[in-house]
N, C-alpha and C positions, 0 to 999 in steps of 0.2 A: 369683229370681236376684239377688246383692247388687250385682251389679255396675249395673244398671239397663239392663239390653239395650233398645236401640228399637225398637219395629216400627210398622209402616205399614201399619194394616188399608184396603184401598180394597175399597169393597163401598156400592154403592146403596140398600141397604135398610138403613136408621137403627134399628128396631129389632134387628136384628141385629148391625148393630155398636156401641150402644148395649150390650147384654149382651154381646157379647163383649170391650171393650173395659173392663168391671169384671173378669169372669173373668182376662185376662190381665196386667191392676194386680194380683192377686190373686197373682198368680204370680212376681211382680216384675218385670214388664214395664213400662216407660216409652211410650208409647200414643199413636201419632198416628194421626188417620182422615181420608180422602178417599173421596167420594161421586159423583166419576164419574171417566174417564180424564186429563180436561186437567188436574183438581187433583190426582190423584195425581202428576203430574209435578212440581206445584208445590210441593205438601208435600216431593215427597222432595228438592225443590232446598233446601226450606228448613230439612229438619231432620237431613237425612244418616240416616235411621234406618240398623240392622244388619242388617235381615231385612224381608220384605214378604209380605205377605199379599194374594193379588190375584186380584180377583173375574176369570171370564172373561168373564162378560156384566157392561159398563158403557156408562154415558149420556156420547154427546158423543167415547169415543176407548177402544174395545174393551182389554180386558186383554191380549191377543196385542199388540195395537199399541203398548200401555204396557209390555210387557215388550221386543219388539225394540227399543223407544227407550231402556230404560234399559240393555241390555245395549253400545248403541253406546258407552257411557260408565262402566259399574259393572259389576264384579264379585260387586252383593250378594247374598246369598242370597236366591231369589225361589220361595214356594209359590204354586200357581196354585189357584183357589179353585171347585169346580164345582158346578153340581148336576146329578142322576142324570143326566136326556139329555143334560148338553153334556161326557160323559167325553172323548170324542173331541176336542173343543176345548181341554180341559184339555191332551192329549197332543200337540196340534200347540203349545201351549205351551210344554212340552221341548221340541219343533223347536225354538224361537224364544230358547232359553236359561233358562225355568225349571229351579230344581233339581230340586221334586218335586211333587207335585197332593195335593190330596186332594178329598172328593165328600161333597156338605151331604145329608142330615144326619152330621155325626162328632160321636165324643166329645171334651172339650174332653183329656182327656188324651194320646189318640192325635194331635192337631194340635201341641200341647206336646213331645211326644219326637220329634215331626217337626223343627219349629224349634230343636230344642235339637241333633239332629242336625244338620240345616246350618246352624248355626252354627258347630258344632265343625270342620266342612268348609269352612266360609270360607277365604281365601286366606289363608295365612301363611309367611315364608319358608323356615319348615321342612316346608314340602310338597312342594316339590320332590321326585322318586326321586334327583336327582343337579343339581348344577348346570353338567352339563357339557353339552355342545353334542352332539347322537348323530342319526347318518347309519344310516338304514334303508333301502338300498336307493333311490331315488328322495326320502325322506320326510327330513328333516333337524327337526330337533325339539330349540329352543332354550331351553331352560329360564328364563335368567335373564331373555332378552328378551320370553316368554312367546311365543314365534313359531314357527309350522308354515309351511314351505316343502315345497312338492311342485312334481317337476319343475322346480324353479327359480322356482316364484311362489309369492309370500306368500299362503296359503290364513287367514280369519279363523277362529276357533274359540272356542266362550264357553269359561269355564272348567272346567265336566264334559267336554268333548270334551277337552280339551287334560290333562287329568289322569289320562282314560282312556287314551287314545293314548300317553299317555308311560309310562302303567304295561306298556302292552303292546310298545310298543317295548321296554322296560330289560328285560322278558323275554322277548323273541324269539325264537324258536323251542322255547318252552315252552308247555301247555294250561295256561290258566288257568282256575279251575273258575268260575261263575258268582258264591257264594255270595263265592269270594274277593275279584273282581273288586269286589261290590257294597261286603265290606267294606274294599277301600282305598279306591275313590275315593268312596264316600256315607256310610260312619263304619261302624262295629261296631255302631251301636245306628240302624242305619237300619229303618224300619219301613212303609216305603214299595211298591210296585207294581214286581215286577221286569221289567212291559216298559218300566219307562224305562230299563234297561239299554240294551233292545232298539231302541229308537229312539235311544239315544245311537251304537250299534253302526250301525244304518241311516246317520246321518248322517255318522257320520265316515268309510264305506264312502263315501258320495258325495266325498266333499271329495278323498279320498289313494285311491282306484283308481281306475285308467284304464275300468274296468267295474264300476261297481256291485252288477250283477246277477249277474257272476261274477268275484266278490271272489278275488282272489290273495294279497294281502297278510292281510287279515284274518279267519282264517279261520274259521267253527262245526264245534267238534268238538262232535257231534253226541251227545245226555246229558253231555256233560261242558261246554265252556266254550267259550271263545274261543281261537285261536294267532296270533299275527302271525308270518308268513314270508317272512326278508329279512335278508339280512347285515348287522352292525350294526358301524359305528365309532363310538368315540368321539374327540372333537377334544379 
């Protein structure tokens, strides 16, 4: 990449990131590493990287708990880093604001189309569907101010929640198919695990219905996708 994109490998094991950290120079990547939770915070204060790479299991301050700290404050693109038993950990990751996981061993090319994906998905102000202010029913979804109100309170949303909701709001009362879904809000060249869909879909069910379990608003059309159902203003 010419541009020198940064990343922030955190991962405890030094021969690991020792070779992953030539492979990704290799690639054109500009290369910071942390070796357990408290320096990954410290690194990313210090070098602002674009993208992170983040082990789940770390010494001194877990990967989940480095990702909901940096999510109080950044938007950046966060892969969650696993090996084979802790898939699960990976996935309560997504809960916590990762964008996408992947599971050690991978090939370095598959993690490469991953981070080039979200990066192309990082925030920009041409991601918006609209920058207008739009009333779903109960659900108000402010584009510029990046803010979800339900029922009248400011509900928090990292930014796949908040991208997803707004794609499904600005088509209300339409199915949207899965494949389409994954390609607005995670890129055309996403190559990722389609239950993060599904957990993006679980959590934002918690946050904006009144019942979770028997979701009204957002609904599974079942083989085909997702419909949110609710009358939509725009302000």
């Amino acid at each position: 990449m010419s541009d020198r994109t940064s990343v922030l490998i955190v991962d405890d094991e030094r021969s690991f990131t020792d070779a992953l950290e030539v492979a990704l120079e290799r690639e054109g990547f500009r290369v910071h590493v942390a070796h357990d939770g408290v320096e990954a915070l410290d690194e990313f204060d210090l070098h602002h990287p674009d993208i992170v790479l983040l082990d789940v299991m770390l010494p001194r301050l877990s990967g989940i708990d480095v990702c909901r700290e940096l999510r109080l404050h950044s938007r950046v693109p966060i892969i969650m880093v696993s090996a084979k038993g802790e898939e699960v950990d990976a996935v309560v990751g997504l809960e916590v604001g990762a964008d996408d996981y992947v599971t050690k061993p991978y090939a370095l090319r598959e993690l490469v189309a991953r981070m080039r994906a979200a990066l192309r998905r990082a925030p920009r102000e041409s991601d918006s569907e609209s920058s207008a202010v739009v009333r779903a029913g109960d659900v108000v979804v402010d584009p510029e101010r990046h803010e979800v109100t339900v029922r009248g309170e400011l509900v928090e949303m990292t930014l796949k929640e908040f991208e997803l909701l707004q794609l499904l709001v600005a088509n209300a009362g339409r199915v949207l198919p899965r494949e389409q879904i994954l390609d607005r809000v995670w890129g055309l060249d996403y190559v990722g695990d389609t239950k993060t869909l599904d957990v993006h879909i679980r959590r934002l069910r918690a946050k904006v219905e009144q019942d979770a379990k028997s979701p009204r608003l957002i609904r599974t059309i079942r083989g085909l996708g997702y419909k949110f159902e609710a009358p939509v203003n725009v302000a």
